[in-house]
C-alpha positions in Angstrom: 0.0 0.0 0.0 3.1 2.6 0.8 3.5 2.6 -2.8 0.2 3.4 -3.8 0.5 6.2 -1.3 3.6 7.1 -2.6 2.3 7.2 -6.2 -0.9 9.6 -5.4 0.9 12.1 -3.4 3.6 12.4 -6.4 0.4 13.1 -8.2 -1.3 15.1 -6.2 1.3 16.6 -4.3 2.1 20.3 -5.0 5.6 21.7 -3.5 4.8 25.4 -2.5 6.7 27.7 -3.8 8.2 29.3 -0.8 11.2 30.9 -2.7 12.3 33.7 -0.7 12.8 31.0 2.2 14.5 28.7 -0.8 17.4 31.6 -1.5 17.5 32.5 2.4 18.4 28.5 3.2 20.5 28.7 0.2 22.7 31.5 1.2 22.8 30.5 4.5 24.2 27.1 3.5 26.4 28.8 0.8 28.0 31.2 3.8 28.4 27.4 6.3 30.3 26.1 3.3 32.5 28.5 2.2 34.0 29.0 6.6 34.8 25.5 6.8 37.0 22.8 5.8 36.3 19.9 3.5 35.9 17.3 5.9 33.3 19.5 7.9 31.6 20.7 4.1 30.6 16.7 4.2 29.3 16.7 7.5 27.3 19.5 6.7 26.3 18.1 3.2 25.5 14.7 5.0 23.0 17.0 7.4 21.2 18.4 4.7 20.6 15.3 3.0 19.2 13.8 6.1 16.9 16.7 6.4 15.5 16.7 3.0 15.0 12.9 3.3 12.9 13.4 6.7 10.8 16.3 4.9 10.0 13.6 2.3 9.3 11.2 4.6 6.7 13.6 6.7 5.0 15.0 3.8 4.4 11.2 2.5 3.1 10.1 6.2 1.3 13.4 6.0 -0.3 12.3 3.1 -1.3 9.0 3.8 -2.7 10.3 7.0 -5.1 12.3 5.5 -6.1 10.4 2.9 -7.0 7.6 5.3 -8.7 10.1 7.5 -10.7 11.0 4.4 -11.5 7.7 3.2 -12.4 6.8 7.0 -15.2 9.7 6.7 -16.1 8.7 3.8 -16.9 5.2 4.6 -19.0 7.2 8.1 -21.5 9.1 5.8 -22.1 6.1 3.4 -22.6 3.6 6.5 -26.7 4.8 6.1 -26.9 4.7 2.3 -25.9 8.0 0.5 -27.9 10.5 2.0 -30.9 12.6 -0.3 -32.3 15.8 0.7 -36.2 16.4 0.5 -37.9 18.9 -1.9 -39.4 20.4 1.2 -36.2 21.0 2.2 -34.0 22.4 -0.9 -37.2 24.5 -1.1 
């Protein structure tokens, strides 16, 4: 099922743009980088990478989360039989 999940939120998954925060991390890395030595650039490199692969991994379980809550609701309302309103009532 984790790659159903995984397969519906790449489609329906839309990455906000967020690109002043984007160039702020950016430059902020760019500024790390350029104080320190190699050994500690791959530390830092390593770091990031781990980061970005937990953000993936919350926005998936994020995902799946509400999708089940969703389907969970949907499965409420319909316990009854879809539901109809009255003419009375519409009018």
């Amino acid at each position: 099922m984790n790659d159903y999940m995984k397969a519906l939120h790449h489609r329906f998954f839309h990455r906000p743009d967020c690109t002043e925060l984007r160039e702020e991390i950016d430059q902020l890395y760019s500024g790390l980088r350029e104080k320190m030595d190699r050994p500690e650039q791959s530390k830092l490199l390593q770091l990031v990478d781990a980061q970005n692969l937990l953000k993936e991994e919350i926005s998936l379980a994020s995902f799946t989360t509400g999708f089940k809550l969703a389907w969970g609701m949907a499965q409420e309302l319909w316990a009854d039989g879809p539901y109809f309103f009255d003419e009375e009532q519409m009018g």
